[in-house]
FIDREN-839236 format. One record per residue: chain; z, y, x of N, C-alpha, C in turn. Coordinates in Angstrom, 1 decimal, decimal comma. Atoms other than C-alpha are relative to their C-alpha. Last residue first. Example, Ala and Ser with C-alpha at 12.3 -4.5 7.8 and 13.67 -1.06 7.14 Angstrom:
<nodes>
<'A'; <0,0; -1,1; -0,9>; <7,1; -1,1; 13,7>; <0,8; 1,1; -0,8>>
<'A'; <0,0; -1,2; 0,9>; <7,8; -4,5; 12,3>; <0,0; 1,2; 0,9>>
</nodes>
This chain:
<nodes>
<'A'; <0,2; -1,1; 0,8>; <28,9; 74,0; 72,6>; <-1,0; 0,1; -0,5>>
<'A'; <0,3; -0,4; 1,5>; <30,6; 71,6; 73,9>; <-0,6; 0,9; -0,8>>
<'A'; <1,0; 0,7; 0,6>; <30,4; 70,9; 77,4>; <-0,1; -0,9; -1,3>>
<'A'; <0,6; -0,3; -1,1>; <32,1; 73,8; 78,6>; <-1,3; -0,8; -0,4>>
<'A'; <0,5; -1,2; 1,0>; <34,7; 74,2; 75,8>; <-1,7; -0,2; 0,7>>
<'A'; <0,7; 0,0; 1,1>; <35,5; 70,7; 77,0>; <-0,9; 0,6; -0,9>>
<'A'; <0,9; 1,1; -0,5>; <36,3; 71,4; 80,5>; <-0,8; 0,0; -1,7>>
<'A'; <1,2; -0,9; -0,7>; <38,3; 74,6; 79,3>; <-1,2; -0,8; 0,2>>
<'A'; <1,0; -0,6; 0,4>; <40,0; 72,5; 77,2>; <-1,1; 0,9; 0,2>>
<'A'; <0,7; -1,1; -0,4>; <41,1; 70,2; 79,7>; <-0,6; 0,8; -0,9>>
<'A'; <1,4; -0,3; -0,4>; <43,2; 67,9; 77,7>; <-0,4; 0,9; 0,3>>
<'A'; <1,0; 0,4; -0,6>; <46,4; 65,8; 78,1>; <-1,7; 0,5; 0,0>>
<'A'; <0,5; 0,7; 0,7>; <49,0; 68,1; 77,3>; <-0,7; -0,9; 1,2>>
<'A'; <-0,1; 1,2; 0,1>; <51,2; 69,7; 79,5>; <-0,2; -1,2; -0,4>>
<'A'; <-1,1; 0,1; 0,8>; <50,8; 73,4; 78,5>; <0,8; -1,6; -0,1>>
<'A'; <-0,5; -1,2; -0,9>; <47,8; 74,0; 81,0>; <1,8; -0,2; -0,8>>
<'A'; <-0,6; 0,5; -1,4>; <46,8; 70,3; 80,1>; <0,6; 1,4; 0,8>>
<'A'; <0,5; -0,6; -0,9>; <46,4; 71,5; 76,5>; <0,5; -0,2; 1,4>>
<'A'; <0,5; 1,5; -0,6>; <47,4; 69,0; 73,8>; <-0,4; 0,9; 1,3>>
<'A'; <-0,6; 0,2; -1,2>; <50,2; 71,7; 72,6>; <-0,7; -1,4; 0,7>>
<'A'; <-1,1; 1,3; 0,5>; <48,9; 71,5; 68,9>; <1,0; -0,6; 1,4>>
<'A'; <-1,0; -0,5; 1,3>; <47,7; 75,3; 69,0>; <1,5; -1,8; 0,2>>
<'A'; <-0,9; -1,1; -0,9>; <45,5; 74,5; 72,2>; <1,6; -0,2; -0,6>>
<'A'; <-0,1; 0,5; -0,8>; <43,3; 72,0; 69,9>; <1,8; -0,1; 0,9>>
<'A'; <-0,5; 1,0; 0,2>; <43,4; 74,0; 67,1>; <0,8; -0,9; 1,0>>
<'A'; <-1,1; -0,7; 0,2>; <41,9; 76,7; 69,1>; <1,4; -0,8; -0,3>>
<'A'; <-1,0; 0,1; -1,6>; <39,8; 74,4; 70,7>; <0,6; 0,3; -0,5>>
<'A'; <-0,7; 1,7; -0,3>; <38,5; 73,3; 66,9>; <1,2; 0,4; 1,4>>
<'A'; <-1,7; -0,1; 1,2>; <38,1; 77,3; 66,0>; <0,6; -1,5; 0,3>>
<'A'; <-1,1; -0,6; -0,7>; <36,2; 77,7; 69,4>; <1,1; -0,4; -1,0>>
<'A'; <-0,8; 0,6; -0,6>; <33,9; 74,8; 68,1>; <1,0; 0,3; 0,5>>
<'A'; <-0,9; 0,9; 0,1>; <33,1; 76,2; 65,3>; <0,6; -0,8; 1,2>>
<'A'; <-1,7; -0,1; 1,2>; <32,6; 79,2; 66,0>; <0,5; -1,2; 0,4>>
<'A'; <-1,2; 0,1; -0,7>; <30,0; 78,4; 69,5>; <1,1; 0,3; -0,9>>
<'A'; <-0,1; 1,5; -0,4>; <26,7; 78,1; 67,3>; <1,5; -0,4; 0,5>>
<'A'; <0,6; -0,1; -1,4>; <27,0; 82,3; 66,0>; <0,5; -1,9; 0,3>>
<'A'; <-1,0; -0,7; -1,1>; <28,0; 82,6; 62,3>; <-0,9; -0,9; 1,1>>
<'A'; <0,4; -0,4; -1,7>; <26,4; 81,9; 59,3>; <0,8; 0,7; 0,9>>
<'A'; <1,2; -0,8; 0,2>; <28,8; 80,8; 56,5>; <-0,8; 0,1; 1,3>>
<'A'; <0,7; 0,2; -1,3>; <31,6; 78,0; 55,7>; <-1,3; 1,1; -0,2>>
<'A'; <-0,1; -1,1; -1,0>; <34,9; 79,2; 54,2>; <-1,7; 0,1; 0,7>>
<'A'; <0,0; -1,4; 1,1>; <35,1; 77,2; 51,1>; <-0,2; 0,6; 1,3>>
<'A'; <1,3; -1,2; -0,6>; <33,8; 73,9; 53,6>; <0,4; 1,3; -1,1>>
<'A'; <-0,4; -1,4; 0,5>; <37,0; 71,8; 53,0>; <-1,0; 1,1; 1,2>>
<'A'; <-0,5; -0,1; 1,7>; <36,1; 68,2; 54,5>; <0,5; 1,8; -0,1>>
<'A'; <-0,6; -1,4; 0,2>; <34,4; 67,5; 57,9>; <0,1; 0,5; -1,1>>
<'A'; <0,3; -1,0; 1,3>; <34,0; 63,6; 58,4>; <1,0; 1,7; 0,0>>
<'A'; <-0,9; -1,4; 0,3>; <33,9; 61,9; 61,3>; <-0,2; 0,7; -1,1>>
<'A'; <0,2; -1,0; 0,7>; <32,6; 58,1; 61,2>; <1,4; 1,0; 0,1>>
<'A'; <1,0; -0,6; -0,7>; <33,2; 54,9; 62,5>; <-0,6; 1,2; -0,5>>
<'A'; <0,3; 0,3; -1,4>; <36,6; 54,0; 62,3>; <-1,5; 0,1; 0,5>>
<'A'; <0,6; 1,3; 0,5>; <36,9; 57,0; 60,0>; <-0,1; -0,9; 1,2>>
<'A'; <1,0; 1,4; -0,8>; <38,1; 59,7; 61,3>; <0,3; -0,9; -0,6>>
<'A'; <-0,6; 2,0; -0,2>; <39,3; 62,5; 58,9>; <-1,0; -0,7; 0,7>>
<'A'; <1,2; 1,2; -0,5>; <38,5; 66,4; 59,8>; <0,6; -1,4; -0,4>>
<'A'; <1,2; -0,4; 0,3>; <39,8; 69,9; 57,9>; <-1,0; -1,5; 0,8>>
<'A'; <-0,3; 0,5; 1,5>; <44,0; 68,9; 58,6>; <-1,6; -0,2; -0,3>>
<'A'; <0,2; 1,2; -0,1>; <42,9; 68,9; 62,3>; <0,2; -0,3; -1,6>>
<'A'; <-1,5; 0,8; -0,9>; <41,5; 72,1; 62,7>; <0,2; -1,5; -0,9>>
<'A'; <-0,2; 1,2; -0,6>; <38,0; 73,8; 61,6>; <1,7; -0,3; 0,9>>
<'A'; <-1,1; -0,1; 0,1>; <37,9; 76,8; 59,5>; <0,4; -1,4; 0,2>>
<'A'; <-1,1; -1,0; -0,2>; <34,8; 78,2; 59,9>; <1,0; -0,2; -0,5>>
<'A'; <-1,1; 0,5; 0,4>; <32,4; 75,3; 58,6>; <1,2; 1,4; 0,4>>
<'A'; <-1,4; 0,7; -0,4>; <29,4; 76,9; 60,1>; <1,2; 0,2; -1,2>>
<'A'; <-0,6; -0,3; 1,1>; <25,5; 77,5; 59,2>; <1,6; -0,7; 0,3>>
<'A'; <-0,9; 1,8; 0,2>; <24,3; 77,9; 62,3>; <0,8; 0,4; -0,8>>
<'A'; <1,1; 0,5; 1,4>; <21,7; 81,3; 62,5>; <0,7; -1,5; 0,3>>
<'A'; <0,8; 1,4; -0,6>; <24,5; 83,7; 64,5>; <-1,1; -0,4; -1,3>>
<'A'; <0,5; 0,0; 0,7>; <27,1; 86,7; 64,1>; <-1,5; -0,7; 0,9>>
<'A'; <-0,4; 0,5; 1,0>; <30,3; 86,5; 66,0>; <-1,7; -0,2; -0,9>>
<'A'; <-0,2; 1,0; -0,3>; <29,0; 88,3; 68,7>; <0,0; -1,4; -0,7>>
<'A'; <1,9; 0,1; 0,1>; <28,4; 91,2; 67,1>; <-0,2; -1,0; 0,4>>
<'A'; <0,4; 0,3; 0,6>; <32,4; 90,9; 66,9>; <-1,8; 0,1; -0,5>>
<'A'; <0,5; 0,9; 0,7>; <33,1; 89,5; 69,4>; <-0,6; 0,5; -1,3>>
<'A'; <1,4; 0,6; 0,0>; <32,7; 92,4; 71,5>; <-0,1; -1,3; -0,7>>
<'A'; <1,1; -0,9; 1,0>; <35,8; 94,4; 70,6>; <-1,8; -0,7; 0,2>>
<'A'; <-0,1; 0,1; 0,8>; <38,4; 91,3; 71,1>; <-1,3; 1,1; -0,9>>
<'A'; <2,3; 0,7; 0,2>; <37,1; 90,4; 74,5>; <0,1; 0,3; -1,4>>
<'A'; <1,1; -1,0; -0,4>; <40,4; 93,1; 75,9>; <-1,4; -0,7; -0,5>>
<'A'; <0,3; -1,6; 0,7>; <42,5; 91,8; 73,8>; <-0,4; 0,2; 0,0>>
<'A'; <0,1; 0,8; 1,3>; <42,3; 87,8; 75,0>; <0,0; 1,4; -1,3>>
<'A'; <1,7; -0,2; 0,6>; <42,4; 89,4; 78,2>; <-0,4; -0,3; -1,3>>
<'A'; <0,4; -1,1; -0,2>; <46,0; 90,7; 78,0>; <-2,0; -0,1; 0,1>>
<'A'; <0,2; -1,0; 0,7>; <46,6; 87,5; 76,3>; <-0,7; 1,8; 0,3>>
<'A'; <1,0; -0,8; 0,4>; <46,0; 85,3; 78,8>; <-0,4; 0,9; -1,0>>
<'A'; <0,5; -1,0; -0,8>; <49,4; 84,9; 80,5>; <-1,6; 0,1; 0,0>>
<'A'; <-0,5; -1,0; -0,8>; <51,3; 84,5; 77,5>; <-1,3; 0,3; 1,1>>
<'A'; <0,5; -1,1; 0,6>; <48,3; 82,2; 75,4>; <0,4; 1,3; 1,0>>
<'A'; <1,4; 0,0; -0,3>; <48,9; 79,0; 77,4>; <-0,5; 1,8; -0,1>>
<'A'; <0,8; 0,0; -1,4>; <52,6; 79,4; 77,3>; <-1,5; 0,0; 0,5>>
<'A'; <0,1; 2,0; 0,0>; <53,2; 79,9; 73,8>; <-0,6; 0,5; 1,5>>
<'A'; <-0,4; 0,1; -0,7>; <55,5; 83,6; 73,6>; <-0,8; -1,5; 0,7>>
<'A'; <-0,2; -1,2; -0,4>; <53,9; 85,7; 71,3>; <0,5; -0,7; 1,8>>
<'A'; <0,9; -0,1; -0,8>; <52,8; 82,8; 69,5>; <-0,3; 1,0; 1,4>>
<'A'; <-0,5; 1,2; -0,7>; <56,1; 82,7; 67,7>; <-1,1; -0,3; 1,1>>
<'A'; <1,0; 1,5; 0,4>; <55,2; 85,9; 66,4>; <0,7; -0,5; 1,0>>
<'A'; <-0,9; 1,0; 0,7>; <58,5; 88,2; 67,5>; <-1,0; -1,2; -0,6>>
<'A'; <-0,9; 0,6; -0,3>; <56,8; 90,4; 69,7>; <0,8; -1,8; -0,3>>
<'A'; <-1,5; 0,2; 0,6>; <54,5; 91,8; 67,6>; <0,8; -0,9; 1,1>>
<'A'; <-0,9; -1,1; 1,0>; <51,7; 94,1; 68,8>; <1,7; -0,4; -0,6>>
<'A'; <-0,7; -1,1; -1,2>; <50,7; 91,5; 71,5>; <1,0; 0,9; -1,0>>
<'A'; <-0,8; 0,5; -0,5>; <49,9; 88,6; 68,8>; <1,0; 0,8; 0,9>>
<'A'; <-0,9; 0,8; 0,8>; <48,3; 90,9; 66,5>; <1,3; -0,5; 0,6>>
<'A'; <-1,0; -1,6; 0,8>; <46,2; 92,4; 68,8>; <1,6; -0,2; -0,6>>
<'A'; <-0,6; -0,2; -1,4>; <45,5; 88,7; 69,9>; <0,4; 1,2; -0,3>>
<'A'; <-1,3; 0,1; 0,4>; <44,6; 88,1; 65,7>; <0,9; -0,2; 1,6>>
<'A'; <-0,6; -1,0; -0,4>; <41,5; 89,8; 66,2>; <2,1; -0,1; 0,3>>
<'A'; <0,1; -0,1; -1,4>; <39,6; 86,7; 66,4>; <0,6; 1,4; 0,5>>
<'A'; <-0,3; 0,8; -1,0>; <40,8; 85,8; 63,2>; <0,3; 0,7; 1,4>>
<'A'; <-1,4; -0,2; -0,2>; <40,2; 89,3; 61,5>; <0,8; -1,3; 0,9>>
<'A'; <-0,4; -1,0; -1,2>; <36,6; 88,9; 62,7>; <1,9; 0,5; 0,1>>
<'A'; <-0,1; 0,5; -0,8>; <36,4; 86,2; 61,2>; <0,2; 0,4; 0,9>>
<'A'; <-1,5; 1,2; 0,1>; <37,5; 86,8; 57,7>; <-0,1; -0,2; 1,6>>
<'A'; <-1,2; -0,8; 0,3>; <35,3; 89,7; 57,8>; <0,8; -0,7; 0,5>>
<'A'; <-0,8; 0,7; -1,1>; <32,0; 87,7; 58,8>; <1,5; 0,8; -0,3>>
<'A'; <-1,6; -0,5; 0,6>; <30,2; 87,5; 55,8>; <1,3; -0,3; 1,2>>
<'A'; <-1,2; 0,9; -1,5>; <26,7; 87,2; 57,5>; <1,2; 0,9; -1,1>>
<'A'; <-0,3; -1,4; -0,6>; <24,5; 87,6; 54,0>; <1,3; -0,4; 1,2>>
<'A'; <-1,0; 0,2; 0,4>; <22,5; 84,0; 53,3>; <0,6; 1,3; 0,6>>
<'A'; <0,0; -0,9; 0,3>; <18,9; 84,1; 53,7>; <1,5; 0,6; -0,9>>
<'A'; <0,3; -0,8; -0,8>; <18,6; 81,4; 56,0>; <0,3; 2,0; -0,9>>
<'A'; <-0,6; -1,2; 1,0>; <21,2; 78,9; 54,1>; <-0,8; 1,5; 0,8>>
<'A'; <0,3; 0,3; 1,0>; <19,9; 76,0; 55,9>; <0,2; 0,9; -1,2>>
<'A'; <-1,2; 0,4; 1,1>; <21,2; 77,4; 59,3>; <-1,1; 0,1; -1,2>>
<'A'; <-0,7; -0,5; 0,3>; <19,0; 76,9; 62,3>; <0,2; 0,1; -1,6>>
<'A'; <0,5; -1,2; -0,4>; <20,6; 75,5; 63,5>; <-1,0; -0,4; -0,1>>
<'A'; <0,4; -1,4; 0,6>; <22,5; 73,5; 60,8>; <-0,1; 1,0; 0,9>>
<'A'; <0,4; 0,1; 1,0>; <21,7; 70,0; 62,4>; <-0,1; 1,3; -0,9>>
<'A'; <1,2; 0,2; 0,1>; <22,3; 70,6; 65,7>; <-0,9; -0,2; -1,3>>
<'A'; <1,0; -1,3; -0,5>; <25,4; 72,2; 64,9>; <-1,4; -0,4; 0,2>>
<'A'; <0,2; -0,7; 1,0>; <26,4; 68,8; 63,3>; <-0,7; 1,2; -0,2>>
<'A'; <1,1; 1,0; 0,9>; <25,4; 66,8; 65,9>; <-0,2; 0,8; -1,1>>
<'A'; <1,2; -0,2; -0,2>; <27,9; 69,4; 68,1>; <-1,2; -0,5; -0,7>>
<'A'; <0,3; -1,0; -0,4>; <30,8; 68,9; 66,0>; <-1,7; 0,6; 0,2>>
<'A'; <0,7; -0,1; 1,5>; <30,1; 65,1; 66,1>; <-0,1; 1,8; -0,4>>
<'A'; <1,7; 0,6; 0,2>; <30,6; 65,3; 69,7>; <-0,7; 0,2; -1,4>>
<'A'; <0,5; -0,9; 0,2>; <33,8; 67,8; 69,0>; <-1,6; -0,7; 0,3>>
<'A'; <0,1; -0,8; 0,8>; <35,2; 65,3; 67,0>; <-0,8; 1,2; 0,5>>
<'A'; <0,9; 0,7; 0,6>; <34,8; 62,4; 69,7>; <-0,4; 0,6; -1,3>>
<'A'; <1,3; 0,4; -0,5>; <35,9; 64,1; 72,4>; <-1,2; -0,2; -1,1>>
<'A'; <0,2; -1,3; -0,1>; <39,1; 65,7; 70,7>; <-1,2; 0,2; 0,2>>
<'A'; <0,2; -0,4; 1,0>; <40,0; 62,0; 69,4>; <-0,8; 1,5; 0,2>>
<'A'; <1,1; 0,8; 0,4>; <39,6; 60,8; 72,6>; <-0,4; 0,7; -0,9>>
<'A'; <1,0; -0,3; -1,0>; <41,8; 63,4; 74,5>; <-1,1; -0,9; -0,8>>
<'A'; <-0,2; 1,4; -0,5>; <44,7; 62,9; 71,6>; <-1,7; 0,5; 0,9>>
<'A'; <1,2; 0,6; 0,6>; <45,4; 66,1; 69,3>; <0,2; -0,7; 1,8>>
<'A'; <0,9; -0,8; -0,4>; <49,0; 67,0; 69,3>; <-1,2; -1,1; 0,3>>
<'A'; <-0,3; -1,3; -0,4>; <48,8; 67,0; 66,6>; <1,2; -0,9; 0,7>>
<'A'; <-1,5; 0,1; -0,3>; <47,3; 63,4; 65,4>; <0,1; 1,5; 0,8>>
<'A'; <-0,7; 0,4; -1,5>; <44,1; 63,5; 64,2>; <1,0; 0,5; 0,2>>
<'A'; <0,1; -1,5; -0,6>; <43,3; 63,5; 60,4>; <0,5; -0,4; 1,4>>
<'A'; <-0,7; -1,0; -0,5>; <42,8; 60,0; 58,9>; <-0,1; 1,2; 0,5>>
<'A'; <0,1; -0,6; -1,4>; <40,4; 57,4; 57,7>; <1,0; 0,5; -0,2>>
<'A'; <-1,3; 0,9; -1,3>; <39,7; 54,7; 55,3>; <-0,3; 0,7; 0,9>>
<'A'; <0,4; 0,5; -0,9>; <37,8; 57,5; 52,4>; <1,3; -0,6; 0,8>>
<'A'; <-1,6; 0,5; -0,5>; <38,2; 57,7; 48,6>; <-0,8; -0,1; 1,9>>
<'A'; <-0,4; 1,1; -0,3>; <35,1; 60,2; 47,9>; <1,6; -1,1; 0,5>>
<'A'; <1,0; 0,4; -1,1>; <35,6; 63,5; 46,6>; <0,0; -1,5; 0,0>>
<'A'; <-0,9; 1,4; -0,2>; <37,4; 64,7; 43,3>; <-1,4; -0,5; 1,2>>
<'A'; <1,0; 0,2; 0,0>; <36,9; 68,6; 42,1>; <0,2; -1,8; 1,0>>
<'A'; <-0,3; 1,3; -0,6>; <39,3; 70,4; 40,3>; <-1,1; -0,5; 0,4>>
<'A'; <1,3; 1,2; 0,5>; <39,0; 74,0; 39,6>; <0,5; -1,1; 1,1>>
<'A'; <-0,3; 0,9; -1,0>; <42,2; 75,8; 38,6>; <-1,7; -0,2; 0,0>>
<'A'; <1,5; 0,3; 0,1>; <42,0; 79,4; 36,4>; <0,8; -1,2; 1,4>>
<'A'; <0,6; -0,2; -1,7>; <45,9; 80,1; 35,9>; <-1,5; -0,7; -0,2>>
<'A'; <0,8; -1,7; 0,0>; <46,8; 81,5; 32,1>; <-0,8; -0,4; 1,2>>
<'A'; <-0,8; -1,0; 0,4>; <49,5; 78,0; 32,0>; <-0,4; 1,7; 0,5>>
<'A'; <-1,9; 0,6; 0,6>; <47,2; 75,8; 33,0>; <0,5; 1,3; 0,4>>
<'A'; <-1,3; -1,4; 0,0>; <43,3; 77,1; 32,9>; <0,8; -1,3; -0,1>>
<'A'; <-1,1; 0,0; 0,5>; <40,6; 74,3; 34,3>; <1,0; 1,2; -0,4>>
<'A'; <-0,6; -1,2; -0,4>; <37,1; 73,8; 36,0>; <1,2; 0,4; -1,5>>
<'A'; <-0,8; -0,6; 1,2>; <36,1; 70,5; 36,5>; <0,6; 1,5; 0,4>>
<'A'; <-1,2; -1,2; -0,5>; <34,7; 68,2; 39,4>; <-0,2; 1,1; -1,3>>
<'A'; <0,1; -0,9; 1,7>; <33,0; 65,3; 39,9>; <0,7; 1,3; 0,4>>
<'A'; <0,1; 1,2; 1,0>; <32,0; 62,6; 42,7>; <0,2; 1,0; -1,1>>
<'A'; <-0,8; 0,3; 1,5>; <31,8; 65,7; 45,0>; <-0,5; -0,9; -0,5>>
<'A'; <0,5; -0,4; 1,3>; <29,9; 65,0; 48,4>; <1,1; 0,1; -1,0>>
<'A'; <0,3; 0,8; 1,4>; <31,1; 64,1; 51,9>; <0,1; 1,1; -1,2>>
<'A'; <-0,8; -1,2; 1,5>; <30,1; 65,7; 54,7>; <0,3; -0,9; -1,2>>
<'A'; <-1,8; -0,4; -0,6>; <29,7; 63,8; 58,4>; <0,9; 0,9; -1,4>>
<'A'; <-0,4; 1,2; 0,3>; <26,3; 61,9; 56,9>; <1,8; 0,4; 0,3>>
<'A'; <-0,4; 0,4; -1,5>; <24,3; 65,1; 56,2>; <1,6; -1,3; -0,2>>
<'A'; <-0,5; 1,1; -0,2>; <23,1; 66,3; 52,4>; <0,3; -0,8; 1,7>>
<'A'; <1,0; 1,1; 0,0>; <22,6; 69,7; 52,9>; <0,5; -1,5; 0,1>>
<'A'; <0,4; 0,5; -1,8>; <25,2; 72,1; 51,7>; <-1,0; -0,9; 0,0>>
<'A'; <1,2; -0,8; -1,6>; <24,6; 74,1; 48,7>; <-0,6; -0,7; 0,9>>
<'A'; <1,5; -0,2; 0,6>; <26,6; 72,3; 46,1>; <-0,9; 0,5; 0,7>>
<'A'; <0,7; 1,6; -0,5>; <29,3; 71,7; 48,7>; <-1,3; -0,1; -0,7>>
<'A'; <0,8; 0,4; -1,9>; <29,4; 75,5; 49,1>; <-0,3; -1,1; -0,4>>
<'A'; <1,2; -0,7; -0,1>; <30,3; 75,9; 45,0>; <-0,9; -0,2; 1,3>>
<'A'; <0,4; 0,4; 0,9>; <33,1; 73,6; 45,1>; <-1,6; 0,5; -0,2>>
<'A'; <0,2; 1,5; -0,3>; <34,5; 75,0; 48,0>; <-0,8; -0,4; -1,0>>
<'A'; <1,0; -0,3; -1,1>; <34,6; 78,4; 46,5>; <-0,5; -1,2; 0,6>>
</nodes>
């Protein structure tokens, strides 16, 4: 699926391109390989780093400006996958025993974090062609350059995805100053979007 998106996307300086790429059986299994650039960069450190958070969701935003609106206009909103994300507060209440059941940020907003769960989804549906499935494995910094790697997931959706899926991330990696991190994600959500 990857493989196929990159072929799509528009050439932009934060994506990198396939150099090649092959489609394979071993042993009955369908593989496809596909070989990107070598790049001098990294993924950001979990828990993610106030600079680094700044400086990915700046690019982030560049990027949104660039696919709204989305290059793919006549593309069908496939939002399934997203909506089961953003449902996954149900999820968290319903079981107990998730490990998230208990992360300090989440405990004492969950009870809302249910109740917004039936309006995203019309919500959810936009003209920015998004990455949807942004965290830290999905970015390398470069020392001058961000790059956003593994687009299989990416479709129209509403401007504010990707950046909620970065906070999420964000939250997830314990940088959150409500959990003792160093970053406001509220502040950030605010002037990111």
């Amino acid at each position: 699926a990857e493989n196929a998106v990159m072929a799509r996307l528009p050439r932009v300086d934060s994506i990198l391109r396939s150099v090649a790429s092959e489609s394979l059986q071993v042993d009955g299994d369908d593989w496809e390989v596909m070989i990107l650039p070598v790049i001098d960069g990294e993924t950001p450190a979990h828990p993610w780093s106030g600079s680094d958070a700044r400086r990915v969701l700046d690019a982030l935003v560049d990027l949104g400006n660039q696919f709204t609106p989305s290059p793919w206009p006549r593309d069908p909103a496939r939002d399934d996958r997203l909506i089961a994300f953003f449902r996954g507060w149900s999820r968290i209440a319903g079981d107990p025993a998730l490990p998230w059941a208990e992360h300090p940020w989440i405990t004492p907003r969950l009870v809302e974090l249910v109740g917004l769960e039936p309006v995203l989804h019309e919500r959810l549906r936009g003209d920015t062609l998004s990455h949807c499935d942004l965290r830290a494995d999905n970015v390398l910094l470069a020392d001058d350059a961000v790059w956003f790697v593994d687009w299989a997931h990416a479709r129209n959706a509403a401007r504010w995805v990707d950046p909620v899926l970065l906070l999420a991330d964000i939250v997830a990696s314990g940088a959150d100053i409500g959990v003792g991190g160093e970053i406001d994600v509220d502040g950030l959500l605010m002037t990111h979007k």
